[in-house]
C-alpha positions as CSV (number, residue, x, y, z in Angstrom):
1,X,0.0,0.0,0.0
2,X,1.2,3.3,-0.9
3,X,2.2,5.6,2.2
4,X,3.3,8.6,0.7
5,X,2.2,11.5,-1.7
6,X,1.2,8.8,-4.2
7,X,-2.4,8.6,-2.0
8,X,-3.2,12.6,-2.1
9,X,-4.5,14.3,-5.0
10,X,-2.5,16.7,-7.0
11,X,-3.6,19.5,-9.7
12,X,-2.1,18.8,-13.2
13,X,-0.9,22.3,-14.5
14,X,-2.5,24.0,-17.1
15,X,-0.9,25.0,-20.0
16,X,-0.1,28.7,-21.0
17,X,-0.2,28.1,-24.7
18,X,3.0,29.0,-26.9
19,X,4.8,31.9,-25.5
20,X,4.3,35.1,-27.9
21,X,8.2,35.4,-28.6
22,X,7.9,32.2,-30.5
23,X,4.5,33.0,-32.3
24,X,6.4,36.2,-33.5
25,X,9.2,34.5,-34.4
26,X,7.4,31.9,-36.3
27,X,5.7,34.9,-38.3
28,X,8.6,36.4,-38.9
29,X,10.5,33.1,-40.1
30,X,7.2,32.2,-42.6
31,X,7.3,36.1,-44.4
32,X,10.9,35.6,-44.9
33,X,10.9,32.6,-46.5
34,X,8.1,34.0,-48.8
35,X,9.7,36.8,-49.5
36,X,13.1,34.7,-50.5
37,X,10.9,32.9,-53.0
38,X,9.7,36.1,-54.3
39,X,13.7,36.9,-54.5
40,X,13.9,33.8,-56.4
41,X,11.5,33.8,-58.9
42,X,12.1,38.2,-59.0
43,X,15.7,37.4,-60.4
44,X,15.5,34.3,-62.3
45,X,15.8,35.3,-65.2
46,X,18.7,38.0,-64.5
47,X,22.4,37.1,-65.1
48,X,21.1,34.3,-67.7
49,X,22.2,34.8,-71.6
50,X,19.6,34.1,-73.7
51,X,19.0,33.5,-76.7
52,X,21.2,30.3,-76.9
53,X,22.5,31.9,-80.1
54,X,24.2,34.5,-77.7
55,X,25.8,32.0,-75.4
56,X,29.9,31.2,-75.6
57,X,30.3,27.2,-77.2
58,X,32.6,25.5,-75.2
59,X,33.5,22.1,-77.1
60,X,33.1,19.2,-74.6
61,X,35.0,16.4,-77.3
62,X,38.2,16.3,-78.6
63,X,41.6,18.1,-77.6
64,X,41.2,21.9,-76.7
């Protein structure tokens, strides 16, 4: 038999939720990542030559 605070009754805590530093944080994390996709797809098509007609042929045969 159990002789000890095992017998008595105890109130389980209640939880506060997520603190709001990591809510913000979160927030904050998900609009950058959006906004480095936007980044992404902004510039994708800078720094690319195009037509292929422009681009430099490199042959990848033979002796150079």
């Amino acid at each position: 038999m159990a002789l000890g605070y095992e017998d008595q009754q105890y109130e389980i805590p209640q939880s506060r939720g997520i603190p709001p530093v990591v809510r913000y944080l979160f927030l904050i994390c998900i609009v950058v990542i959006f906004f480095m996709g936007f980044v992404s797809v902004y510039y994708s098509g800078a720094f690319h030559v195009w037509p292929q007609s422009d681009v430099v042929r490199v042959p990848l045969t033979g002796s150079f």
